[in-house]
C-alpha positions as CSV (number, residue, x, y, z in Angstrom):
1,X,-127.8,-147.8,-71.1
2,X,-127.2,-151.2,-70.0
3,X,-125.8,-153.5,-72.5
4,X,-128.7,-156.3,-72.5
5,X,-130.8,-153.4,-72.7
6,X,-129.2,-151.8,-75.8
7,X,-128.8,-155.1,-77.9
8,X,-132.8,-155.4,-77.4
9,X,-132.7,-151.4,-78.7
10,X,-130.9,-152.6,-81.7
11,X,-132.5,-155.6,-82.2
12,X,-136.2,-153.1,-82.2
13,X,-134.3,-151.1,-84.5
14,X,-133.2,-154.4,-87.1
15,X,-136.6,-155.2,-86.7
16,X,-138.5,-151.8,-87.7
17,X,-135.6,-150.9,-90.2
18,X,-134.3,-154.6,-91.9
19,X,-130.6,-153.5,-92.1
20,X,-128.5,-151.2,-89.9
21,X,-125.0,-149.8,-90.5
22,X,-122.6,-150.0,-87.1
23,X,-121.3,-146.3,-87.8
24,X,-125.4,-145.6,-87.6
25,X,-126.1,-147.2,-84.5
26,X,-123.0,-145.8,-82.6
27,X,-123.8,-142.9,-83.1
28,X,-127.3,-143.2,-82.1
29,X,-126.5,-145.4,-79.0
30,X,-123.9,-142.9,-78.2
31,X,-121.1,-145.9,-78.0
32,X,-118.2,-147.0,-80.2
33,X,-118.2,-148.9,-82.7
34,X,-116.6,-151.3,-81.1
35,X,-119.0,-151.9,-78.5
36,X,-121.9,-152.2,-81.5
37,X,-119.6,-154.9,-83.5
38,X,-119.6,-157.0,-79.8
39,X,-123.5,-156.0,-79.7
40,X,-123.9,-157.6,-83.4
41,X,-122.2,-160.6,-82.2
42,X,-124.4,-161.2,-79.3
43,X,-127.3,-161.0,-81.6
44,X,-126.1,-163.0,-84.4
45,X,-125.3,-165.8,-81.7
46,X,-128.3,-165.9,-80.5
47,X,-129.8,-166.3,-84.1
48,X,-132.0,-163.3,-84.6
49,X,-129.6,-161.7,-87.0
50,X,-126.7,-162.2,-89.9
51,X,-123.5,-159.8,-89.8
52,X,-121.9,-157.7,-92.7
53,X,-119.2,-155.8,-93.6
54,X,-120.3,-153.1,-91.8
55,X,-123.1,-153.3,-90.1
56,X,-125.9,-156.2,-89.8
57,X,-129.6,-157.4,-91.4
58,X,-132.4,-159.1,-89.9
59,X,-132.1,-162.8,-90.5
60,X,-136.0,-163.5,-91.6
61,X,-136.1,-160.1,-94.0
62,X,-135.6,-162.1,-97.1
63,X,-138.5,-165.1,-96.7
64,X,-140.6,-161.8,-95.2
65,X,-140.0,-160.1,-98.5
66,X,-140.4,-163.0,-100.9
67,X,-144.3,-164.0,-99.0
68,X,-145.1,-160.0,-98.8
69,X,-145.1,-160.6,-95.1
70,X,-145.1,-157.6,-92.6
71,X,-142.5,-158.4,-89.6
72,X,-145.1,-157.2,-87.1
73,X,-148.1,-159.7,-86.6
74,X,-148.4,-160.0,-83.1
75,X,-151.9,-159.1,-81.3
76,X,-153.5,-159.6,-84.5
77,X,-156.7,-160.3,-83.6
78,X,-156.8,-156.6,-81.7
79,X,-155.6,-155.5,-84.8
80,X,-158.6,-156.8,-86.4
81,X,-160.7,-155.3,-84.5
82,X,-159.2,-152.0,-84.9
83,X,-159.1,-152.2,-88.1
84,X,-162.9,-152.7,-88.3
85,X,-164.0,-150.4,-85.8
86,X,-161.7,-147.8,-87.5
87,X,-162.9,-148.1,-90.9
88,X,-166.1,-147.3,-90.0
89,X,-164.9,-143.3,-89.6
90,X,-164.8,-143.0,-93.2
91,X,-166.9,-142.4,-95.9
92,X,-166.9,-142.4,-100.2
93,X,-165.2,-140.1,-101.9
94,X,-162.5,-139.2,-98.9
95,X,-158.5,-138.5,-99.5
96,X,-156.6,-140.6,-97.2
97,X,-153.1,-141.3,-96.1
98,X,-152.2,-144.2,-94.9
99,X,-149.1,-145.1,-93.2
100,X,-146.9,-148.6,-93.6
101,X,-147.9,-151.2,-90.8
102,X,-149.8,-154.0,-89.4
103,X,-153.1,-152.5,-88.0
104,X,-153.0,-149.5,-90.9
105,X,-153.1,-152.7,-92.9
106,X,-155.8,-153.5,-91.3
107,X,-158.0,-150.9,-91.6
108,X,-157.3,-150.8,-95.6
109,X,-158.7,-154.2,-95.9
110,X,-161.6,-152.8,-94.3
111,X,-162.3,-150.2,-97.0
112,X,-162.7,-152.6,-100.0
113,X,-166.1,-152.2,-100.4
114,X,-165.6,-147.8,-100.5
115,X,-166.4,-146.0,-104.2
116,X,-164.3,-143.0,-105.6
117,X,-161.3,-143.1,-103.1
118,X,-158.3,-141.7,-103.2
119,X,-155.0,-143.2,-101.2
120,X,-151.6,-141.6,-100.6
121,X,-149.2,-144.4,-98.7
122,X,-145.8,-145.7,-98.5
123,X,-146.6,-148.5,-98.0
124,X,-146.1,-151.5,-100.6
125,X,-148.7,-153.7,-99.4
126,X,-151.5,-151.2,-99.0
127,X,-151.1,-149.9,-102.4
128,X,-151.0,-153.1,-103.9
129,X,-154.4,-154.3,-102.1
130,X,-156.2,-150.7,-102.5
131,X,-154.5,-150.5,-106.1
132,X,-156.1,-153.7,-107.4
133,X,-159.5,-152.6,-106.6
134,X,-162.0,-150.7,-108.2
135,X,-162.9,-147.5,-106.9
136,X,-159.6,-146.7,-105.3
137,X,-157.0,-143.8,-106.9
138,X,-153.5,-145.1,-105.6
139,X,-150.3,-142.5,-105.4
140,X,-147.4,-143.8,-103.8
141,X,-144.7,-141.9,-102.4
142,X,-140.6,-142.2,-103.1
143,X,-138.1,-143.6,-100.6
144,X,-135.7,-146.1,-99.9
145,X,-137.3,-149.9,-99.1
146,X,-137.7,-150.8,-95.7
147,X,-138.4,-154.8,-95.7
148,X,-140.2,-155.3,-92.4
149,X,-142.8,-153.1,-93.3
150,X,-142.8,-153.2,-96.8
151,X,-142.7,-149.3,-97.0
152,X,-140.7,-147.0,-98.3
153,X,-139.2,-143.8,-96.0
154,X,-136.5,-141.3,-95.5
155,X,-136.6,-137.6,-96.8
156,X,-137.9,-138.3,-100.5
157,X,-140.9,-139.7,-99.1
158,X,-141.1,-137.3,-96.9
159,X,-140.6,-134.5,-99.4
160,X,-143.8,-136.1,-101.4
161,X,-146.5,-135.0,-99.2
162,X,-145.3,-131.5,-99.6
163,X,-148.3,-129.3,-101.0
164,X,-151.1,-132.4,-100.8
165,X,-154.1,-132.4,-98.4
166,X,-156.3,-135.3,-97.3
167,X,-158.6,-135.6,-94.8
168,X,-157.8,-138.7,-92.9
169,X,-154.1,-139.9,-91.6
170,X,-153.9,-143.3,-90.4
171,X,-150.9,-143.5,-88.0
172,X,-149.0,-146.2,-86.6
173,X,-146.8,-146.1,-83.7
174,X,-144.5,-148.5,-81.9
175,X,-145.4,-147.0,-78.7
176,X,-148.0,-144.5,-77.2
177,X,-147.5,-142.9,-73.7
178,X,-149.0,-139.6,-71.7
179,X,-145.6,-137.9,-70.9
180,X,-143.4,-139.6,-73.9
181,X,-146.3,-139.2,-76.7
182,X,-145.4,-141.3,-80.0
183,X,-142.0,-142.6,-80.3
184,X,-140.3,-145.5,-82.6
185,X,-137.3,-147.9,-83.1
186,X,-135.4,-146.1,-85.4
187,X,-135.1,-142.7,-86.9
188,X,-135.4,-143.1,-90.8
189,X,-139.7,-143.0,-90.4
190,X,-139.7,-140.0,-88.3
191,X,-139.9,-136.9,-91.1
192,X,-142.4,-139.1,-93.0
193,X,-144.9,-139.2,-90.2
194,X,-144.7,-135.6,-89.4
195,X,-145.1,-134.7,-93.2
196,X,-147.9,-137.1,-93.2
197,X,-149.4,-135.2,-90.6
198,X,-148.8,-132.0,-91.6
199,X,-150.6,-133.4,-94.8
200,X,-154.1,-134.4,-93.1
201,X,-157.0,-132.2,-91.7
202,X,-157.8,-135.5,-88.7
203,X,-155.2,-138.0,-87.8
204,X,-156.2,-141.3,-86.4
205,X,-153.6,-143.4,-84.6
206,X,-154.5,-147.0,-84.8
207,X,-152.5,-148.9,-82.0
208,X,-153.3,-152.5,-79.8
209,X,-153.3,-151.8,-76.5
210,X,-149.9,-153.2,-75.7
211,X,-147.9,-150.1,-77.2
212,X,-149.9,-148.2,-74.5
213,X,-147.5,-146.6,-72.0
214,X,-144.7,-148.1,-73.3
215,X,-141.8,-145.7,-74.8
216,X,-139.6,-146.5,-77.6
217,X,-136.2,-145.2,-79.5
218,X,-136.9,-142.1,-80.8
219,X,-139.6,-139.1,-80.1
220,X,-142.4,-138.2,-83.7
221,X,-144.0,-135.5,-80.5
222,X,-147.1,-135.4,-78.3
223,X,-150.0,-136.9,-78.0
224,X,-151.6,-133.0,-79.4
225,X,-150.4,-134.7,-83.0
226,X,-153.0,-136.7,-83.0
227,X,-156.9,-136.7,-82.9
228,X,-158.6,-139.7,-82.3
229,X,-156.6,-142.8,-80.7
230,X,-158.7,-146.6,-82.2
231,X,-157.6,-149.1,-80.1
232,X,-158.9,-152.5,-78.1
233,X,-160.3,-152.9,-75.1
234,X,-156.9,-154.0,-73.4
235,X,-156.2,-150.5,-72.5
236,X,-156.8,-149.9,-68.8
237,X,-158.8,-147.5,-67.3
238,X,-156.0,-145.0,-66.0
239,X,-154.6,-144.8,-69.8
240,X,-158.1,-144.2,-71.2
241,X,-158.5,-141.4,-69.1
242,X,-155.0,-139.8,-69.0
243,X,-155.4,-140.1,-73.0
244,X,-158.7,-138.5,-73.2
245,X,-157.4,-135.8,-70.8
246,X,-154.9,-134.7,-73.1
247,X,-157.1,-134.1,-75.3
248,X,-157.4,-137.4,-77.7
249,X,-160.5,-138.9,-78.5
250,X,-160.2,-142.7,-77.8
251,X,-162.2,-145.2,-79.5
252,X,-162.1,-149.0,-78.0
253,X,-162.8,-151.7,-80.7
């Protein structure tokens, strides 16, 4: 891997994770640690991030935390329309799980008006916007804190889902493509999506139209994980019909 193109790598990663150790992202670049420290610097120079001993954070994690902003707002109004268009799949009185991001965000604040509801997420923001309304039953999962997405992750969260069932999953992804399938950033999220989906009877993957054929850091599997794809009508016409051939229904808000 090129270097420009690695220090964008690790700058995705900073931005899905908050904080990165240099020992961690060595060994997942497959370089020294040597060549991550010289990476850092790069970054830090240009101004998207602030060194430690040991490793590095996103510079804009603590404002983000302090407003209860997610990192991720681009394409919002897609989003929006997702969101909408996605909450319409589901009625009173379902289980659902609901993972940490932007356009999952989305579709909770679509759900406010549901009765007798009952949530399982990681993610901070959700639970406190689902958790403050009547007729929603919030459970929240353990973890370790991950600021841009206000969630929470790693094995303990994983482990939570462990003997629960709900019917809906509501996935996010960084990227979506045919060969590829889902991948991400980083690695700390990957065993909570898969115990997430291992959890729900349908999963929906809720994703704007630019993460289409794009490929990321690290493989979560094919696109046979999921269901039923909810995204805007960006996608083109070759990706709606190599999606729907593998199986996925696509639904274009």
């Amino acid at each position: 891997m090129l270097g420009e193109t690695r220090r964008a790598k690790i700058l995705e990663w900073l931005q899905e994770e908050g904080s990165a150790r240099v020992r961690t992202l060595a060994e997942a670049f497959e370089v020294s640690e040597v060549t991550v420290r010289q990476d850092l610097e790069r970054l830090e120079a240009d101004g998207h991030i602030e060194r430690e001993h040991g490793g590095a954070f996103l510079k804009s994690v603590p404002h983000q935390v302090r407003s209860m902003a997610l990192q991720h707002q681009e394409n919002l109004a897609a989003k929006q329309r997702i969101g909408r268009a996605a909450a319409t799949l589901v009625g009173n009185g379902e289980t659902l799980i609901f993972d940490s991001g932007s356009t999952t965000t989305e579709v909770a604040a679509n759900l406010l008006q549901h009765r007798d509801m009952t949530v399982i997420t990681n993610a901070l923001n959700i639970a406190l916007m689902l958790g403050a309304t009547s007729g929603f039953e919030v459970h929240m999962t353990g973890g370790h804190f991950k600021a841009p997405t206000l969630s929470l992750s790693g094995e303990r969260s994983a482990d939570y889902f462990a003997g629960l069932f709900a019917q809906t999953l509501f996935l996010a992804t960084a990227a979506i493509d045919v060969d590829a399938g889902l991948t991400f950033p980083a690695l700390s999220d990957i065993s909570v999506k898969r115990a997430m989906i291992a959890a729900a009877d349908t999963v929906i993957l809720v994703a704007d139209s630019s993460k289409i054929g794009v490929r990321s850091f690290s493989s979560l599997g094919g696109l046979n994980l999921i269901n039923t794809l909810v995204t805007d009508d960006g996608i083109s016409a070759a990706h709606h019909a190599a999606i729907e051939a593998a199986g996925v229904k696509v639904i274009v808000a």
